[in-house]
C-alpha positions in Angstrom: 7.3 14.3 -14.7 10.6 12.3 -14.3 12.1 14.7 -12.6 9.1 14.8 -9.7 9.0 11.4 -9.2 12.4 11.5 -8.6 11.9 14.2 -6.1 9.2 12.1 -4.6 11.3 9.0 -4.0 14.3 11.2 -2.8 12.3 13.0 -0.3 11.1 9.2 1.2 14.0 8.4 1.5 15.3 11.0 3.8 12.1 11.3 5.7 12.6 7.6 6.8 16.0 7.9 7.7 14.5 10.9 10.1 11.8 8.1 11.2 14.7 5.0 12.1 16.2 7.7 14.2 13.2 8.8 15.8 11.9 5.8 16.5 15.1 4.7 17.6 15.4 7.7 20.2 11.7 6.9 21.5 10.3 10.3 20.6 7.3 8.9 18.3 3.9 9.9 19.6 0.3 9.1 19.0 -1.1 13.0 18.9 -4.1 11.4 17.2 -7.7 13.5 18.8 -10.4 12.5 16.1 -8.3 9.0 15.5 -5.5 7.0 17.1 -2.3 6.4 15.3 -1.6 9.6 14.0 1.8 11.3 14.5 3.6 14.6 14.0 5.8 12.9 11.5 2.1 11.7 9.2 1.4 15.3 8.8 5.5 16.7 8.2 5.4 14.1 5.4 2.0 14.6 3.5 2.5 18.5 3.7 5.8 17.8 2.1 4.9 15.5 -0.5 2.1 17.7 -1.2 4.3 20.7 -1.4 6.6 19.1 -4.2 3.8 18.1 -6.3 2.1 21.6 -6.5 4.8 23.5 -6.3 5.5 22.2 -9.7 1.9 21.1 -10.4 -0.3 23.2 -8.9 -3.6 22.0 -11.0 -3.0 18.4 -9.6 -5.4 16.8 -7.0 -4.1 15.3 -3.9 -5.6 12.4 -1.8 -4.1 11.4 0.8 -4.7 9.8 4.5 -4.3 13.1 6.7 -5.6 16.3 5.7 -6.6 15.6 1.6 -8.7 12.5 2.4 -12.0 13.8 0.1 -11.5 12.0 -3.6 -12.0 14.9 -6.6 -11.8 14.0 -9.8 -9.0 15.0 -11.7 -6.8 14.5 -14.7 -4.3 13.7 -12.2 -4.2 12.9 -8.4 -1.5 11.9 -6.6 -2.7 8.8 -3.8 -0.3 9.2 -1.1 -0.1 7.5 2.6 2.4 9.5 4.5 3.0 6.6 7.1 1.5 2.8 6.1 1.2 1.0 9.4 2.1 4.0 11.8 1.0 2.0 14.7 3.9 -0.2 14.1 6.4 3.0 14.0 5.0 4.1 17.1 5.2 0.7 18.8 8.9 0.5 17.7 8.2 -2.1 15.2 9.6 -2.5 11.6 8.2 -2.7 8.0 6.0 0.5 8.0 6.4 2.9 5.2 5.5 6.0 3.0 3.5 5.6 -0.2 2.9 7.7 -3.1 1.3 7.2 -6.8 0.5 9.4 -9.2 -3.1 8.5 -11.1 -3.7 10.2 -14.5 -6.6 9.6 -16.7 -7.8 7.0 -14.0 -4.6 5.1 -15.0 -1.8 4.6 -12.0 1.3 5.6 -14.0 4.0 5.5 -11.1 3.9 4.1 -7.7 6.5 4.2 -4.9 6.7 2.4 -1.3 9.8 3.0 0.9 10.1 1.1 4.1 13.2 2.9 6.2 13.0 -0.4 8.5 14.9 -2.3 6.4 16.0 0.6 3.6 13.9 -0.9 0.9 12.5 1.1 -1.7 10.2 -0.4 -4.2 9.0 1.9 -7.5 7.2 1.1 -10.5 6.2 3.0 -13.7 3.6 1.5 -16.2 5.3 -0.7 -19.4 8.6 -0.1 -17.2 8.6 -2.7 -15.0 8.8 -3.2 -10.7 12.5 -2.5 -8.7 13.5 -2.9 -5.4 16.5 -0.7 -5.1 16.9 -0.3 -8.6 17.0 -3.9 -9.1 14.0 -5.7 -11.2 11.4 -8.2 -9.8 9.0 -10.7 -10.3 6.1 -12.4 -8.4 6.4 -16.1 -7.5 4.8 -18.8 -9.8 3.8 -21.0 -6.9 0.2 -21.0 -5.4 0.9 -21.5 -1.8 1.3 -18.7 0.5 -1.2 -16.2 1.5 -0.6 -12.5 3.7 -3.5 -11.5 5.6 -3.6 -7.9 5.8 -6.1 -7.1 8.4 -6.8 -4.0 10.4 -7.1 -4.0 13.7 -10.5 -2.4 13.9 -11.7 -4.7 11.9 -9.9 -8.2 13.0 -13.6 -9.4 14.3 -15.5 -8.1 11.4 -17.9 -10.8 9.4 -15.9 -9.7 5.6 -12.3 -10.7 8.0 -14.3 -14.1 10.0 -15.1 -15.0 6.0 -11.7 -14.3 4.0 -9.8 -16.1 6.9 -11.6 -19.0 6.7 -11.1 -18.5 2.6 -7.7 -19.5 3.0 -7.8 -22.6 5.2 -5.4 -25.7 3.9 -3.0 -22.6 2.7 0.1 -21.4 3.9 -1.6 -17.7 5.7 0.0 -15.3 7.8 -1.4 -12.6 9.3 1.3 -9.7 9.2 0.9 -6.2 11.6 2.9 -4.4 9.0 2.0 -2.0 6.6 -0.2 -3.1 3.8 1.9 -1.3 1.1 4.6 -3.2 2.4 3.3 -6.2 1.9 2.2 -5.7 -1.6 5.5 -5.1 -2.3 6.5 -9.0 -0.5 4.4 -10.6 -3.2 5.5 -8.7 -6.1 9.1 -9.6 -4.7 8.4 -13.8 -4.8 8.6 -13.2 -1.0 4.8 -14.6 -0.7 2.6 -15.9 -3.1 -0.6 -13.7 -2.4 -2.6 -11.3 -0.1 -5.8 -10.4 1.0 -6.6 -7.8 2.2 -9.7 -5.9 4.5 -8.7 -2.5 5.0 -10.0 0.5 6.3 -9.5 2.8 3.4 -7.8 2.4 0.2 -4.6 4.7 0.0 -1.6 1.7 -0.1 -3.3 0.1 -2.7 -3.2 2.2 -5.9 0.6 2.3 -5.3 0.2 -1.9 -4.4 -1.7 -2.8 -7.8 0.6 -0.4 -9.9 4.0 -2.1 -8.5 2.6 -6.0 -8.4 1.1 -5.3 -12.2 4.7 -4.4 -12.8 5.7 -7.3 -11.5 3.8 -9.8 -13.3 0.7 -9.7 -10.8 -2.4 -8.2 -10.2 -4.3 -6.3 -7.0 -7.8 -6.0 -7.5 -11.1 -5.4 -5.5 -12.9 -8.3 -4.4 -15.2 -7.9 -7.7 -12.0 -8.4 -10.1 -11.4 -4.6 -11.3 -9.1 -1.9 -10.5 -8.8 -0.3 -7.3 -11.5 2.4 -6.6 -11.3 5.1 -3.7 -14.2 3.7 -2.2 -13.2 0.1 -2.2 -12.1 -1.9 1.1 -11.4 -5.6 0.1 -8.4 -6.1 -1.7 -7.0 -9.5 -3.5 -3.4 -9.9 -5.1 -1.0 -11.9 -5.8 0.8 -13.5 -9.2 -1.8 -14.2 -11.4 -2.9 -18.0 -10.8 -2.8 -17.1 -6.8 -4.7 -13.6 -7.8 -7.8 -16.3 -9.7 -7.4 -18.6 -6.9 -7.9 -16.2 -4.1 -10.4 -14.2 -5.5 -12.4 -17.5 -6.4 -11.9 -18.9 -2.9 -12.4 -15.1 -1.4 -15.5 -14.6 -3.1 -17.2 -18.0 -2.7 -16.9 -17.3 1.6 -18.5 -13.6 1.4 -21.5 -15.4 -0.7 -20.4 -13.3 -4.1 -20.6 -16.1 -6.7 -23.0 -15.5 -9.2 
C-alpha cells in the first residue's frame, strides 16, 4: 500500500503543477451543465487517481466528487476530491487543491491534500503522524481563532446564520478557499479552529485524518467521525474542537 500512496501523492503533485500553469495561461473553464464549477481538469484528475487505485486494486471502492459520488460499502474506499475549491482555480485564485484518503474497515488510514498555489503538500497516515512537505506538525494550543468554511450556496442558510453567530467575541474569518485546505491551516498552528457548513463531505475524511495526526480532531456537529452523509463539520486542537462544538451546538438548538 506504500507504494500507492506514494503514487497518489506523486501524481498531485504534477497534476497541480499542470493547474498553476493553466490557470496562469487563463485557459480554466467552467464546462459545468448539471452544476457550476466543474472543469476539464476535475474529471482528468479523478479518472487518474481512480485509474492508479484499481489498476493495482481493482476490488477497491471509489467515492469521489465527479463521476463516483454514490457511497458503497466496502472494505476499502478511497474519498477523493479531484479539485477542493475549483471555483477559486477558475477565478484565478490561490489555495485550492486535490484530496485523497484511503478508508479501510471504516478507519481513514492515509490522507493527502496538495495545494499547487503555494506547493504545499500535507499527508498523514494513522500512529504516523501529520507533514507538510515532509516536515512534522502540530495544532496550536491557543483557543482564539476560528475559519469559517462556508459554501457559497449556502452563505444565507439558517445552520450558516446560527454557526456564525456561534463564534462571536472570537477571532473568525471567513476564507473562499478550499475546505481541505484549511483543515490543513489548523493542523499547521496557522488557526486555532474551523467550522465548517459544506455541501458534501469529500475534503473532510482526508481533514479529520491529517488534524488527528496532528494532535486535533474534525468531527460532525454531533461529536463522531465523519460520515458520507454528514454536512456540518467542527475541528480544531482539541480544547478549540470542545469549545466550538459546545458554542456550535448551543446556536443550532442541539444541547440535550
Amino acid at each position: 500500500m506504500e507504494i500507492l500512496y506514494t503514487q497518489i501523492t506523486d501524481y498531485m503533485q504534477e497534476a497541480g503543477q499542470r493547474l498553476v500553469e493553466l490557470q496562469a495561461r487563463g485557459k480554466i473553464k467552467d464546462i459545468g451543465v448539471t452544476k457550476s464549477n466543474v472543469t476539464e481538469e476535475d474529471l482528468r484528475i479523478e479518472r487518474a487517481l481512480t485509474g492508479l487505485i484499481l489498476d493495482t486494486y481493482p476490488d477497491h471502492k471509489i467515492f469521489a466528487e465527479e463521476e463516483h459520488d454514490s457511497f458503497e460499502n466496502a472494505e476499502n474506499i478511497w474519498v477523493i476530491d479531484p479539485i477542493s475549491a475549483t471555483r477559486a482555480l477558475i477565478e484565478g485564485r490561490p489555495h485550492y487543491a486535490s484530496v485523497a484518503a484511503h478508508v479501510q474497515n471504516g478507519k481513514t488510514r492515509f490522507a493527502a491534500v496538495y495545494d499547487p498555489s503555494v506547493g504545499e503538500l500535507f499527508t498523514a497516515e494513522t500512529g504516523k503522524g501529520a507533514y507538510l512537505n515532509g516536515k512534522l506538525i502540530s495544532v496550536s494550543s491557543t483557543t482564539h481563532s476560528v475559519l469559517q468554511n462556508t459554501a457559497t450556496s449556502l452563505f444565507d442558510s439558517a445552520n450558516a446564520i446560527a454557526l456564525r453567530s456561534a463564534t462571536k467575541g472570537l477571532d473568525t474569518e471567513r476564507n473562499e478557499a478550499s475546505f481541505a485546505v484549511n483543515y490543513c491551516l489548523v493542523a499547521a498552528s496557522r488557526k486555532d479552529g474551523v467550522i465548517s457548513v459544506a455541501k458534501d463531505s469529500f475534503p473532510e475524511f482526508a481533514g479529520a485524518l491529517i488534524l488527528q495526526e496532528a494532535g486535533g480532531e474534525l468531527t460532525n456537529i454531533d461529536g463522531g467521525a465523519v460520515q458520507p452523509g454528514d454536512r456540518l463539520f467542527i475541528g480544531g486542537n482539541r480544547a478549540m474542537h470542545e469549545k466550538l462544538l459546545r458554542l456550535s451546538r448551543a446556536a443550532l438548538g442541539l444541547d440535550d
